[in-house]
LORONU-421198 format. One record per atom (N, C-alpha, C): residue number from 1; residue in three letters; atom name; x, y, z; chain. Coordinates in steps of 0.02 Angstrom, whole numbers. Layout:
BEGIN
{NUM, 'ALA', 'CA', {X, Y, Z}, 'A'};
...
REM end
This chain:
BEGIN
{1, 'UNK', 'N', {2125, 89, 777}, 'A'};
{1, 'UNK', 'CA', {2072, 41, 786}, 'A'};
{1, 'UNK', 'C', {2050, 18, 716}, 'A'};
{2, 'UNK', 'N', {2073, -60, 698}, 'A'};
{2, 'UNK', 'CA', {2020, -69, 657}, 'A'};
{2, 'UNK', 'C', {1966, -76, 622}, 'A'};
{3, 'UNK', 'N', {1921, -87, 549}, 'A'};
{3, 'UNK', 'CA', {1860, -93, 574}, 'A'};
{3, 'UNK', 'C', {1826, -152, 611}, 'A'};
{4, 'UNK', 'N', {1867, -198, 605}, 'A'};
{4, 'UNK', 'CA', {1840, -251, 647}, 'A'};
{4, 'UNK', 'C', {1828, -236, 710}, 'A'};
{5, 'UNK', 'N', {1888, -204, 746}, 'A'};
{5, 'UNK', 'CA', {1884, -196, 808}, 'A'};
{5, 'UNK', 'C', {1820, -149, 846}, 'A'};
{6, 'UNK', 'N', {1832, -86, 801}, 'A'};
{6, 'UNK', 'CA', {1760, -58, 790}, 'A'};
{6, 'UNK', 'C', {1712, -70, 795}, 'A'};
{7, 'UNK', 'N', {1690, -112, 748}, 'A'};
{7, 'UNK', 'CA', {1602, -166, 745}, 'A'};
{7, 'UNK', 'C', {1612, -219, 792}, 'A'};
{8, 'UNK', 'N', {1652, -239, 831}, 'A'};
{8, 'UNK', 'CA', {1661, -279, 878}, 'A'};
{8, 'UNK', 'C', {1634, -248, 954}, 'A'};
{9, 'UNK', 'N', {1666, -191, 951}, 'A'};
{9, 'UNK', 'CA', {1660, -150, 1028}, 'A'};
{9, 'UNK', 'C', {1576, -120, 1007}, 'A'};
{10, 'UNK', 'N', {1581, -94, 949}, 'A'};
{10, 'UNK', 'CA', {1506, -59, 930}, 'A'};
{10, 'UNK', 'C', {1447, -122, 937}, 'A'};
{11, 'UNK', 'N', {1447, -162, 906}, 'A'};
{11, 'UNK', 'CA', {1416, -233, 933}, 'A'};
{11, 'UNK', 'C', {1398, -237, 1008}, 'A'};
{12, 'UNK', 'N', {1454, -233, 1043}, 'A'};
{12, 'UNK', 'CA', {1443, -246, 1108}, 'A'};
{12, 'UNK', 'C', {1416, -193, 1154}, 'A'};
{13, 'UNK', 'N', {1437, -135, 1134}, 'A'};
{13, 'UNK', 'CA', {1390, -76, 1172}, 'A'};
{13, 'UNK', 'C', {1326, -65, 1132}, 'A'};
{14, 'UNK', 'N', {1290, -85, 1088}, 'A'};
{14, 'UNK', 'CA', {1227, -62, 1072}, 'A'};
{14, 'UNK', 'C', {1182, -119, 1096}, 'A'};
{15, 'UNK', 'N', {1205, -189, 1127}, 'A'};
{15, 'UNK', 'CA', {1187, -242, 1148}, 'A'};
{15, 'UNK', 'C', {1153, -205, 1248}, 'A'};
{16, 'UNK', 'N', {1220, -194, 1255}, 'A'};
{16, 'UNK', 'CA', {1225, -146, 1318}, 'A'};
{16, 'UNK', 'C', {1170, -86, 1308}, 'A'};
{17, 'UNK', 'N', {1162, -38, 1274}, 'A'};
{17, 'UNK', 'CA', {1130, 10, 1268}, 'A'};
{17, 'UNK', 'C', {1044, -21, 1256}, 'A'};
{18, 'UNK', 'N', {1047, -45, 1224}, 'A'};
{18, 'UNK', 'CA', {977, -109, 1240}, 'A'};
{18, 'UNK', 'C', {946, -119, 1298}, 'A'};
{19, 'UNK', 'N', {987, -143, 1308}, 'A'};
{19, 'UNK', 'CA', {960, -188, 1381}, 'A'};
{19, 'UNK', 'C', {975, -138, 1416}, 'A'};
{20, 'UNK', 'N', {994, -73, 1432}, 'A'};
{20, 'UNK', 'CA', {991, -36, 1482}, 'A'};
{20, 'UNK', 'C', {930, 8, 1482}, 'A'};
{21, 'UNK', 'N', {912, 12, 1406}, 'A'};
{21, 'UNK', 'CA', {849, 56, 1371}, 'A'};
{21, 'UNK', 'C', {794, 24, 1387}, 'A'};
{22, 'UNK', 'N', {812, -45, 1393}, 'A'};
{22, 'UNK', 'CA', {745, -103, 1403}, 'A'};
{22, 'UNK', 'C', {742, -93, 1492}, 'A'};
{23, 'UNK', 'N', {768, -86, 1533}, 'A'};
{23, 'UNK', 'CA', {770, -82, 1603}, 'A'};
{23, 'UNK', 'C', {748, -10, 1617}, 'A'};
{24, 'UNK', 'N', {746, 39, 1573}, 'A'};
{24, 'UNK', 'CA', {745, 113, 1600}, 'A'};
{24, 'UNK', 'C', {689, 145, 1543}, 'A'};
{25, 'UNK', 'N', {612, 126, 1537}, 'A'};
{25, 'UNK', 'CA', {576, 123, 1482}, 'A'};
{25, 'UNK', 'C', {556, 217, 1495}, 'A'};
{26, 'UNK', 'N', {580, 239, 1512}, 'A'};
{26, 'UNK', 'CA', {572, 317, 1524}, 'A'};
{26, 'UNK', 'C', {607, 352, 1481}, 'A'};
{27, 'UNK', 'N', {677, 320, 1447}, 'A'};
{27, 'UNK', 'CA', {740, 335, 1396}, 'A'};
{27, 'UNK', 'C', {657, 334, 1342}, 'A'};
{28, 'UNK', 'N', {631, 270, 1322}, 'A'};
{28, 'UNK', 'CA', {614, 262, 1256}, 'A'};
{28, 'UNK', 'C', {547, 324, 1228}, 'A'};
{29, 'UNK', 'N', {525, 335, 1291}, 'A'};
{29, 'UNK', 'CA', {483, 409, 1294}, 'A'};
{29, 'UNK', 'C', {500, 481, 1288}, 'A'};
{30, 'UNK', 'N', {576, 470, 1314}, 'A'};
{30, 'UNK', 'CA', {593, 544, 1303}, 'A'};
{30, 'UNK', 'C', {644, 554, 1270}, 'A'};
{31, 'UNK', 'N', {682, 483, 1217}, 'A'};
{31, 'UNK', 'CA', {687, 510, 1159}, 'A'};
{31, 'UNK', 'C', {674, 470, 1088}, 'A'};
{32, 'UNK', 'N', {596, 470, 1107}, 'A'};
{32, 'UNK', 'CA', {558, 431, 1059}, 'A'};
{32, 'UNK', 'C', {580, 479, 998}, 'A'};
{33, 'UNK', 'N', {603, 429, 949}, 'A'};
{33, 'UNK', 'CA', {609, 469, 862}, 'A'};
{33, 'UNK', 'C', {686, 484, 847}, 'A'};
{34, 'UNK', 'N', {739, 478, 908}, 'A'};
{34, 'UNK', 'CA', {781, 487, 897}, 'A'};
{34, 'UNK', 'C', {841, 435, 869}, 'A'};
{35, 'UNK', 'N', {883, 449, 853}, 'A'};
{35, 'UNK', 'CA', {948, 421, 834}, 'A'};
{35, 'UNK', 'C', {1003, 413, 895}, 'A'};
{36, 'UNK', 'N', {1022, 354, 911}, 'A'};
{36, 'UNK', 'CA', {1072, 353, 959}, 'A'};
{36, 'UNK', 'C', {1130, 332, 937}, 'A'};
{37, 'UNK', 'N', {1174, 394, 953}, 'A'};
{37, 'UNK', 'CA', {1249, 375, 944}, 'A'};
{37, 'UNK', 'C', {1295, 375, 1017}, 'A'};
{38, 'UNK', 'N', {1333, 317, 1011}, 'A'};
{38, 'UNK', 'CA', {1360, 285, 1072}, 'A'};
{38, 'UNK', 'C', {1445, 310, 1070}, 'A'};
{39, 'UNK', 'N', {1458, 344, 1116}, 'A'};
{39, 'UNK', 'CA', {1526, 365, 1131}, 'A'};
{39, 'UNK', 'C', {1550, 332, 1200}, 'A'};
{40, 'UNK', 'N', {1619, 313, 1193}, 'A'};
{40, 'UNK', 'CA', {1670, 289, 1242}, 'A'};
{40, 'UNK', 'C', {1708, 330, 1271}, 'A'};
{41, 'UNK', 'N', {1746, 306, 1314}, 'A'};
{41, 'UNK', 'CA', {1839, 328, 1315}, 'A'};
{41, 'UNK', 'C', {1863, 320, 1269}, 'A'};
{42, 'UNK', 'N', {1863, 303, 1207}, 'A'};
{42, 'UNK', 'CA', {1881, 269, 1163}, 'A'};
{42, 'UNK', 'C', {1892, 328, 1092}, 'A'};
{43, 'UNK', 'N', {1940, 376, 1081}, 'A'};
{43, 'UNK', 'CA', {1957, 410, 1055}, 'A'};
{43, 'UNK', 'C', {1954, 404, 974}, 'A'};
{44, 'UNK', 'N', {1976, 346, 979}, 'A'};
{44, 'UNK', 'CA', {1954, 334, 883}, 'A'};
{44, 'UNK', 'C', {1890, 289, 891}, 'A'};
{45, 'UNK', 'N', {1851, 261, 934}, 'A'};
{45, 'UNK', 'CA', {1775, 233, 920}, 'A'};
{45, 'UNK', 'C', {1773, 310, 898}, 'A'};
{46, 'UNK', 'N', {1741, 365, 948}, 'A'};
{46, 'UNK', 'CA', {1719, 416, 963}, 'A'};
{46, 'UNK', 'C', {1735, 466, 892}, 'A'};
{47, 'UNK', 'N', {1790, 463, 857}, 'A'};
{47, 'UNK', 'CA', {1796, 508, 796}, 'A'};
{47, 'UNK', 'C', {1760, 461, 736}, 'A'};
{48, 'UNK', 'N', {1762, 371, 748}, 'A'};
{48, 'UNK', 'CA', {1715, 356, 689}, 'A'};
{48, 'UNK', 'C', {1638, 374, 698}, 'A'};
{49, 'UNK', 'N', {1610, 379, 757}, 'A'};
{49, 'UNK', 'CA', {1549, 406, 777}, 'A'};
{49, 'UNK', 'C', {1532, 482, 736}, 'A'};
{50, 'UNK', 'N', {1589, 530, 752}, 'A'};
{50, 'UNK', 'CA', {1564, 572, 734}, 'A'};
{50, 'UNK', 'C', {1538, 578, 656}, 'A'};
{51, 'UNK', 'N', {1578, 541, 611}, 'A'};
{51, 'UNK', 'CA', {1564, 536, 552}, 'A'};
{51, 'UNK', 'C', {1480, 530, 556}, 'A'};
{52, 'UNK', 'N', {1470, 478, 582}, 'A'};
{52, 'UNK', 'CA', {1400, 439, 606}, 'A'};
{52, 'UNK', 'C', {1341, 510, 608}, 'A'};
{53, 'UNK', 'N', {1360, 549, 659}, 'A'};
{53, 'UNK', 'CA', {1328, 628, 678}, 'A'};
{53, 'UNK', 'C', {1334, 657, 613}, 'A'};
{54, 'UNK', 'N', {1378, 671, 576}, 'A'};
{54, 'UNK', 'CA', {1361, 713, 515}, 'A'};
{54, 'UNK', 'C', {1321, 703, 483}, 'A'};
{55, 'UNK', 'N', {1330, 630, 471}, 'A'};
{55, 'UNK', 'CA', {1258, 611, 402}, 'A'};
{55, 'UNK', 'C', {1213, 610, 423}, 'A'};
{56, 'UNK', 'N', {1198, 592, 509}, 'A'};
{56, 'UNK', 'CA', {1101, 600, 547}, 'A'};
{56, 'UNK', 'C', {1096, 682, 517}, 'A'};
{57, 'UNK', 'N', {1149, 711, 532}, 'A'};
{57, 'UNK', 'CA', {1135, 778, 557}, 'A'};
{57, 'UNK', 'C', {1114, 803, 468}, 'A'};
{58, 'UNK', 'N', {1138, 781, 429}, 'A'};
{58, 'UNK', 'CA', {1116, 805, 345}, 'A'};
{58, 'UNK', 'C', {1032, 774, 321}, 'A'};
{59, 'UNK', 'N', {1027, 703, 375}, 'A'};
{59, 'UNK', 'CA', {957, 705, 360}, 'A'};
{59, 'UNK', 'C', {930, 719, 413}, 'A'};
{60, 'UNK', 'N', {942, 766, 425}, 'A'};
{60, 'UNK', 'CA', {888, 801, 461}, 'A'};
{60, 'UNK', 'C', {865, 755, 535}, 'A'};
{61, 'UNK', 'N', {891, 698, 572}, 'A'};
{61, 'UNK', 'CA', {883, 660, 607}, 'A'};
{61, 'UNK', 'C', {880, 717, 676}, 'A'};
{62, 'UNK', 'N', {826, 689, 729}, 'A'};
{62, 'UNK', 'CA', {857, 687, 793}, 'A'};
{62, 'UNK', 'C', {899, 648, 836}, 'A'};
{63, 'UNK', 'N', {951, 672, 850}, 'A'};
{63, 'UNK', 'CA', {1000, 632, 878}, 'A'};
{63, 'UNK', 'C', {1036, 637, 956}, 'A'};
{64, 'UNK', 'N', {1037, 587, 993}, 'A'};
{64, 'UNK', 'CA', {1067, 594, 1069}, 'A'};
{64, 'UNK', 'C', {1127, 561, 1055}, 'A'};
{65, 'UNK', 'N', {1164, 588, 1108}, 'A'};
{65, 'UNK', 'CA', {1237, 572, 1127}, 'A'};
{65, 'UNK', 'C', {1240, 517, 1177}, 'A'};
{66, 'UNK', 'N', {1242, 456, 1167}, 'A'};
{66, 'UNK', 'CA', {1233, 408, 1234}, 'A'};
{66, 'UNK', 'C', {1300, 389, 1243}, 'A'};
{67, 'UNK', 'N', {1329, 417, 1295}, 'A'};
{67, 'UNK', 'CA', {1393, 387, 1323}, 'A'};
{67, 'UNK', 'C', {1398, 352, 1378}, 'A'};
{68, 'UNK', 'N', {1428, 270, 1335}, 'A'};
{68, 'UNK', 'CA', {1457, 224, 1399}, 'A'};
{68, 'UNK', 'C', {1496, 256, 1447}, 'A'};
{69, 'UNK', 'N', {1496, 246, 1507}, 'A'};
{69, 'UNK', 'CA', {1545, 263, 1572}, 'A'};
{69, 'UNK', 'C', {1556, 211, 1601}, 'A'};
{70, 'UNK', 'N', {1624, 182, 1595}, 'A'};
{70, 'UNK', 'CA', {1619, 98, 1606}, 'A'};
{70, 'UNK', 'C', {1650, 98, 1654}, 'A'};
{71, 'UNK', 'N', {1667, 118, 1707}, 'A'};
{71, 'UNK', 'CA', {1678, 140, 1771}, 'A'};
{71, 'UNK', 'C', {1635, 114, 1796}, 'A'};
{72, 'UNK', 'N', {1571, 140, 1777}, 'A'};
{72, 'UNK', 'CA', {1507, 117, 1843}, 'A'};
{72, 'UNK', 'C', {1453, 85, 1782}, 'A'};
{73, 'UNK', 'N', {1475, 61, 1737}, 'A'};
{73, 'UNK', 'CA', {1449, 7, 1671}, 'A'};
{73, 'UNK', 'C', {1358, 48, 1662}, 'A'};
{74, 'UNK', 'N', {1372, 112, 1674}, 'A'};
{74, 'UNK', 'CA', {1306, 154, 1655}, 'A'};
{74, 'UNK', 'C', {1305, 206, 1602}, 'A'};
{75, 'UNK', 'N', {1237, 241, 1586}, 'A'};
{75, 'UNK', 'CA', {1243, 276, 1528}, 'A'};
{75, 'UNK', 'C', {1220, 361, 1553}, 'A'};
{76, 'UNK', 'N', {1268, 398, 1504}, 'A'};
{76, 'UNK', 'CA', {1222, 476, 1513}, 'A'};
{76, 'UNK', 'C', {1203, 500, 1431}, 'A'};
{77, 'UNK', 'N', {1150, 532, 1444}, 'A'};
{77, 'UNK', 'CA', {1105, 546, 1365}, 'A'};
{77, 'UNK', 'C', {1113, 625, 1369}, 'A'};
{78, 'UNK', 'N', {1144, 644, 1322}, 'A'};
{78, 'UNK', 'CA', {1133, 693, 1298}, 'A'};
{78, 'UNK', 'C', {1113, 717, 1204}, 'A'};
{79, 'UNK', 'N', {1033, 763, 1216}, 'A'};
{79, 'UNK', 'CA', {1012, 768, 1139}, 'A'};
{79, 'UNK', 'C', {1064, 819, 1099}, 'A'};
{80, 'UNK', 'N', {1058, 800, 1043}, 'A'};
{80, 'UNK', 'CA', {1111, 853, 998}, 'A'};
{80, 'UNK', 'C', {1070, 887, 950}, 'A'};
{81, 'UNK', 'N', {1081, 941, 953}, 'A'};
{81, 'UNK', 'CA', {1036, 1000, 900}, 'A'};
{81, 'UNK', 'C', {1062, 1021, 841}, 'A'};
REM end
């Protein structure tokens, strides 16, 4: 994957992750303060992400795991410690 392709698909799911956050205002309460990192099917999105997790994780960030499931074009949140 290039990086274009990358910031292309990443573009388009944080657009998605938006507007699903904006429809479901219960997400922005329970994980008010956090950092969202967005995982796919997508095997190399998902290893440039993790890079993403190391550096929240060195400053000290709270961070959730929000994974697209584009099957049923919905999200599952999981926090990371």
């Amino acid at each position: 994957m290039s990086n274009t392709e990358y910031l292309k698909l990443k573009l388009e799911l944080v657009n998605k992750l938006a507007k699903y956050i904006a429809e479901q205002p219960e997400l922005l309460k329970k994980y008010s303060g956090y950092s969202y990192v967005i995982y796919t099917t997508s095997k190399e999105f998902n290893k440039k992400n993790s890079n993403l997790i190391k550096s929240l994780k060195e400053e000290n960030k709270k961070i959730v795991k929000a994974t697209f499931i584009d099957q049923s074009n919905d999200w599952s949140f999981a926090p990371l410690s």
